[in-house]
One Martini backbone bead per residue (centre of mass of N, CA, C, O) as a GRO file, in nm:
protein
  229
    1UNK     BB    1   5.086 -10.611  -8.637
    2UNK     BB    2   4.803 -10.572  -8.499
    3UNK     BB    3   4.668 -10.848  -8.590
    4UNK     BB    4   4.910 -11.009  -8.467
    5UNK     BB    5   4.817 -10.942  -8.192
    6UNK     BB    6   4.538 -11.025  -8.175
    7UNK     BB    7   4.585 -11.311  -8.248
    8UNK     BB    8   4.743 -11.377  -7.963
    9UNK     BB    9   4.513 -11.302  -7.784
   10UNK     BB   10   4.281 -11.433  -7.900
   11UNK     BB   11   4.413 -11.718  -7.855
   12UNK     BB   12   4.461 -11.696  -7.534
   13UNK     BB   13   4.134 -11.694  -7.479
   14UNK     BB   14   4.049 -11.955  -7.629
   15UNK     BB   15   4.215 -12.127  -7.454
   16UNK     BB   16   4.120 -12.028  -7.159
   17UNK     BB   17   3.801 -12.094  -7.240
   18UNK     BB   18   3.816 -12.353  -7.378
   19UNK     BB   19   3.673 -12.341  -7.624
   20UNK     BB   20   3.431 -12.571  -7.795
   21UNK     BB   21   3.523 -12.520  -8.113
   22UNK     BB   22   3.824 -12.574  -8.076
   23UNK     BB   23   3.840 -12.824  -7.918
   24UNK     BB   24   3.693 -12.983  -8.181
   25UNK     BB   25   3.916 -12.925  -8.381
   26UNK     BB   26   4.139 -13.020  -8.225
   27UNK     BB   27   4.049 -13.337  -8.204
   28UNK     BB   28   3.977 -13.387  -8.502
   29UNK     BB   29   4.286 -13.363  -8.589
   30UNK     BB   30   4.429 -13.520  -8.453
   31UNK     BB   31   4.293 -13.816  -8.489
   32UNK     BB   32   4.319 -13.791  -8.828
   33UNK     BB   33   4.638 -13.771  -8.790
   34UNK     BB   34   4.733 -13.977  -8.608
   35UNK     BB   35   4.576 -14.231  -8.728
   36UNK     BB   36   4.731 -14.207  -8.975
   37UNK     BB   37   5.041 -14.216  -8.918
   38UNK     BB   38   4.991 -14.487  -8.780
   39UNK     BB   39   4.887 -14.662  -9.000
   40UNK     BB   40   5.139 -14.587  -9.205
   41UNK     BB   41   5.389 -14.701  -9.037
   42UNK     BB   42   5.286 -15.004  -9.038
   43UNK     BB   43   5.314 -15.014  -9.365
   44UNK     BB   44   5.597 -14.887  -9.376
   45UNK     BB   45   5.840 -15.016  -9.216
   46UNK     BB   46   5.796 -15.298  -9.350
   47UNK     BB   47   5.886 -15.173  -9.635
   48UNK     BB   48   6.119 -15.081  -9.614
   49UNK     BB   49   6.302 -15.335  -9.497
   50UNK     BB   50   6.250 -15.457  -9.783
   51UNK     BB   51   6.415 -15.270  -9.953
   52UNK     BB   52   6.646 -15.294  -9.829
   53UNK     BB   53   6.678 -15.603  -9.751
   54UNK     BB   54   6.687 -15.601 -10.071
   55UNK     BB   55   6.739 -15.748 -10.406
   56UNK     BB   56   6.640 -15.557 -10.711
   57UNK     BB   57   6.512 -15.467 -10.973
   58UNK     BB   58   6.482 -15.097 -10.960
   59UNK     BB   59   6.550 -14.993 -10.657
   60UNK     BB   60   6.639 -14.730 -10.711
   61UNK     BB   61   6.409 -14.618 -10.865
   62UNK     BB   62   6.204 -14.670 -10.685
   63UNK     BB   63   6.337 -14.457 -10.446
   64UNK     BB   64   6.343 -14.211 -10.630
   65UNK     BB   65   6.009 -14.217 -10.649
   66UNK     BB   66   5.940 -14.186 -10.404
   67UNK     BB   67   6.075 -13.890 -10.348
   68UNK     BB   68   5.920 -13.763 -10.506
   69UNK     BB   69   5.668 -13.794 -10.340
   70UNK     BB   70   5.695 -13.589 -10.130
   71UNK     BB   71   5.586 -13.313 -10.292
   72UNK     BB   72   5.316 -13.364 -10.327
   73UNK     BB   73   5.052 -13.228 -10.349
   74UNK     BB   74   4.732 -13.242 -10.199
   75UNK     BB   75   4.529 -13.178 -10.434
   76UNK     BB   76   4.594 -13.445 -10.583
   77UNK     BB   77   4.533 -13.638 -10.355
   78UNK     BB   78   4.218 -13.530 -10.336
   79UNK     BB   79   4.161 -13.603 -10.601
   80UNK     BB   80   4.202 -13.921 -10.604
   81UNK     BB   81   4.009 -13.959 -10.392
   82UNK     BB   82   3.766 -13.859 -10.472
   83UNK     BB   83   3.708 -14.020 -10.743
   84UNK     BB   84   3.735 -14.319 -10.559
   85UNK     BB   85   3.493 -14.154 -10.338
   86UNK     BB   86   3.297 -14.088 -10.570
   87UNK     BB   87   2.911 -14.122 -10.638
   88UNK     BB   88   3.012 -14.073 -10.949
   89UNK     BB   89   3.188 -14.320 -11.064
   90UNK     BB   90   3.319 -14.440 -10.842
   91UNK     BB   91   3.465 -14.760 -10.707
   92UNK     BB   92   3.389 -14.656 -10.416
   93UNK     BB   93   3.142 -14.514 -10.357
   94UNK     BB   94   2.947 -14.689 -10.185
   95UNK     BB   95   3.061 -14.656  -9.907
   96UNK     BB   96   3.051 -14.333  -9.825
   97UNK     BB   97   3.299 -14.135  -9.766
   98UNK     BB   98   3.259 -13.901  -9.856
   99UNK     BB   99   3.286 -13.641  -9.650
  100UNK     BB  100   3.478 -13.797  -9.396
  101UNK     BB  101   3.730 -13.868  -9.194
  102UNK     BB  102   3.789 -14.120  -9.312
  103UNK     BB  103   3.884 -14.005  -9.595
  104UNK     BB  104   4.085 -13.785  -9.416
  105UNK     BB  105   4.262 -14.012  -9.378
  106UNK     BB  106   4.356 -14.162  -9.644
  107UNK     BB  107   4.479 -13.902  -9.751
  108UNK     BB  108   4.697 -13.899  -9.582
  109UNK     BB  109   4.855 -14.168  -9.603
  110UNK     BB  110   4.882 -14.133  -9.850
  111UNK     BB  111   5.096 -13.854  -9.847
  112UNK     BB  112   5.222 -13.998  -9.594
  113UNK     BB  113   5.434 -14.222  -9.719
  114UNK     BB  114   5.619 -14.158  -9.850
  115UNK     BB  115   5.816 -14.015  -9.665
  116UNK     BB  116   5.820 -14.280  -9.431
  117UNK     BB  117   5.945 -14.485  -9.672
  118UNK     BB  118   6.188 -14.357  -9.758
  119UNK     BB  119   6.310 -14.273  -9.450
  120UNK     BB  120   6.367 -14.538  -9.379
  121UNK     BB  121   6.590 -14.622  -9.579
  122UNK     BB  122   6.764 -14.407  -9.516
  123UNK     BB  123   6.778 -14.503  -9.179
  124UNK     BB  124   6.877 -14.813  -9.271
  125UNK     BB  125   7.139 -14.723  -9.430
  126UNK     BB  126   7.295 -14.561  -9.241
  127UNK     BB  127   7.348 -14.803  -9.108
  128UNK     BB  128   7.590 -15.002  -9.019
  129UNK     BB  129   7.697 -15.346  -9.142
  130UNK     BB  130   7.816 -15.450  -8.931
  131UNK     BB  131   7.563 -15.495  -8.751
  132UNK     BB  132   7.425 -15.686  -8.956
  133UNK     BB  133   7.687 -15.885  -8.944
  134UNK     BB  134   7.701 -15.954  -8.660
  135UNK     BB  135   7.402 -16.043  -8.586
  136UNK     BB  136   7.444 -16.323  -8.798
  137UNK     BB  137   7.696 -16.441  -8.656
  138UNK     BB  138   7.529 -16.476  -8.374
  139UNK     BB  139   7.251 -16.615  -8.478
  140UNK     BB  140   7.035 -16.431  -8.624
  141UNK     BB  141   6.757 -16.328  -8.753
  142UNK     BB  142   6.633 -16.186  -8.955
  143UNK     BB  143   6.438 -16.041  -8.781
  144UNK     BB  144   6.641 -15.969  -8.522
  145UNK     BB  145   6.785 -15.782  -8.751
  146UNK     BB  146   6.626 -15.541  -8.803
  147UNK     BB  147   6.553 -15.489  -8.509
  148UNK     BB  148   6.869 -15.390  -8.471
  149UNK     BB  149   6.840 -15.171  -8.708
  150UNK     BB  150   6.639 -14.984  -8.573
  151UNK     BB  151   6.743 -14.951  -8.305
  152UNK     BB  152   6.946 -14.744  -8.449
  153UNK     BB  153   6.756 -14.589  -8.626
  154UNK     BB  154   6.543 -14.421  -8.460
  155UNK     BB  155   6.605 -14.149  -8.431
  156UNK     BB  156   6.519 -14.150  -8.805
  157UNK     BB  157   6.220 -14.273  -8.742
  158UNK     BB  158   6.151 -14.030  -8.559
  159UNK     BB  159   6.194 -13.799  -8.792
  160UNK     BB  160   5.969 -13.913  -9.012
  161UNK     BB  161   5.717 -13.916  -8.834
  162UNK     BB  162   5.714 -13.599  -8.729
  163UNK     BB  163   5.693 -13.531  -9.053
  164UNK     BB  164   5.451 -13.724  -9.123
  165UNK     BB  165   5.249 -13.539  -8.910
  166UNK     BB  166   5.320 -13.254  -9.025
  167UNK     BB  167   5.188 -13.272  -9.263
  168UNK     BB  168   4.905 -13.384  -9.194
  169UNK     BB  169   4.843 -13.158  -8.993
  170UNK     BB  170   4.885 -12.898  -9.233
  171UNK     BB  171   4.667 -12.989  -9.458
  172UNK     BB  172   4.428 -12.849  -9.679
  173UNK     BB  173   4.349 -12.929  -9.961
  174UNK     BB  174   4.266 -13.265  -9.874
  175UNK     BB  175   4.049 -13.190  -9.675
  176UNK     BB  176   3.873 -13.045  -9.821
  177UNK     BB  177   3.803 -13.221 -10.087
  178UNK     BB  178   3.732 -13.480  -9.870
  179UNK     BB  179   3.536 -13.304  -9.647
  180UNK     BB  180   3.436 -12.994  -9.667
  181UNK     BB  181   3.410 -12.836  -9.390
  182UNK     BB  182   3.232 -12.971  -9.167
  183UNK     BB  183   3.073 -12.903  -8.911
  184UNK     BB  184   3.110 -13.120  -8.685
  185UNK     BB  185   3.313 -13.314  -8.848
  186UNK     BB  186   3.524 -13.178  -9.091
  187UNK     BB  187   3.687 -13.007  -8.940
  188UNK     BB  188   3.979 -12.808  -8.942
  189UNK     BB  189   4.218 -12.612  -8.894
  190UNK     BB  190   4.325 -12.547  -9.201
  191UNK     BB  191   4.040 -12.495  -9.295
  192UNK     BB  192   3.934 -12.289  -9.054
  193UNK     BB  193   4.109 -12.077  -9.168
  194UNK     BB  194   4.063 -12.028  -9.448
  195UNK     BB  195   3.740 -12.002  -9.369
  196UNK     BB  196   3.848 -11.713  -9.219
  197UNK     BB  197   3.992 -11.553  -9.411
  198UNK     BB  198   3.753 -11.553  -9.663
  199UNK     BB  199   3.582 -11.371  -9.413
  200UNK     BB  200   3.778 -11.155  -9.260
  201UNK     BB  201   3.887 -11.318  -8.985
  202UNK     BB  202   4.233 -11.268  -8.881
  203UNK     BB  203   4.218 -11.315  -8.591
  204UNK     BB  204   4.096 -11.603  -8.577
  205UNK     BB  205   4.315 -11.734  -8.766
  206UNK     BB  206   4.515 -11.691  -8.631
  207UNK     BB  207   4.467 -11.776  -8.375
  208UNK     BB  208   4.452 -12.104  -8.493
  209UNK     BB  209   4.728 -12.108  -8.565
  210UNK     BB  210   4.863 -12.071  -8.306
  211UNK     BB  211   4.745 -12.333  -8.175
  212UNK     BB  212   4.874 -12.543  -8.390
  213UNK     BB  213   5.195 -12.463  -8.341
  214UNK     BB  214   5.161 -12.582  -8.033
  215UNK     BB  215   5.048 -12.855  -8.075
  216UNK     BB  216   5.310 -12.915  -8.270
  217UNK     BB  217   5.491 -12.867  -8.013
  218UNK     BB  218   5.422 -13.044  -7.802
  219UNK     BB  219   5.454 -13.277  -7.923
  220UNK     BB  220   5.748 -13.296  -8.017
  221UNK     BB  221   5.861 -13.280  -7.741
  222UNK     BB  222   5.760 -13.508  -7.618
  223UNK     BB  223   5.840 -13.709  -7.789
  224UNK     BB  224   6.149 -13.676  -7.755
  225UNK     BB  225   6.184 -13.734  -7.441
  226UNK     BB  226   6.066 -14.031  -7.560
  227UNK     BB  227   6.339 -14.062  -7.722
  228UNK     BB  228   6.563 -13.973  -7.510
  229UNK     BB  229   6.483 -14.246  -7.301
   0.00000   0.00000   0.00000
């Protein structure tokens, strides 16, 4: 109980003096997880449509896969990815991203696919079928038919976005594995709490875990808002 109390004053020490290496983390946790679901989004979102709004053997099977796929461990996805940005015998290695945000983007992107791919498909079921049969009746055209039923899922389609921003800003295994956890470069929350845990600074970690948690409180009030209006 100790611990938990110095941790939440060291944290609010660290706000309020501004620290510089935890703003620096905090800025670079950011960007990589924002920039992962965002790039994520553009490409499950119209991916899940063609899901939906299509016929296909194997539909159910594929979208059963896809679920299976929300649980998988990040240690996983960073294997993987380390294996194909590996510059020893990677396929991928020639282009040197390994230990780099930009792999650490690329692996958050993987790991919050599923997620974001089912709950579309989800979300755009949930919709009744009246309104896409209304929406064609008007002579609305297919793209303009998607529209209008995205529109009705938004809702559901903005709670698989902050869910799969919450899986990427939180995940810490594939992070080390293709970050490194370097000082300066690839460090991000969770790796930093890792790495002093490890070191038993207890305080600090805690500390930094409290700052985690609070910028993803804010951030989904703010979405939230702009969600409501």
């Amino acid at each position: 109980m100790n611990e938990l109390l110095q941790g939440l004053i060291k944290a609010f020490e660290l706000l309020v003096t501004l620290d510089p290496e935890v703003m620096e983390i905090a800025g670079r946790s950011l960007r990589i997880s924002v920039t992962a679901t965002l790039l994520a989004t553009v490409i499950c979102l119209p991916l899940g449509s063609l899901i939906h709004f299509n016929r296909f053997i194997g539909k159910r099977t594929l979208i059963n896969l896809i679920q299976t796929f929300y649980s998988i461990p990040t240690v996983v996805v960073g294997l993987f990815v380390f294996l194909f940005f590996s510059r020893v015998g990677g396929p991928l290695g020639g282009l040197n991203l390994l230990f780099t945000p930009t792999a650490m983007i690329i692996g958050q992107m993987i790991l919050i696919a599923p997620v974001l791919l089912g709950l579309a498909v989800s979300a755009l079921s949930g919709v009744d079928k009246a309104i896409s049969e209304t929406a064609r009746s008007l002579g609305a055209s297919d793209f303009q038919t998607v529209v209008v039923v995205f529109r009705e899922a938004r809702f559901a389609v903005m709670a698989a976005i902050l869910l799969a921003f919450g899986r990427a800003i939180s995940e810490v295994g594939l992070a080390l594995m293709v970050g490194g956890n370097i000082r300066g470069f690839t460090r991000v929350f969770t790796t930093a709490i890792s790495l002093e845990t490890s070191k038993g600074d207890i305080e600090l970690a805690l500390a930094l875990g409290i700052i985690l948690i609070l910028i993803a409180l804010i951030i989904n009030i703010v979405l939230n808002r702009l969600q409501q209006r």
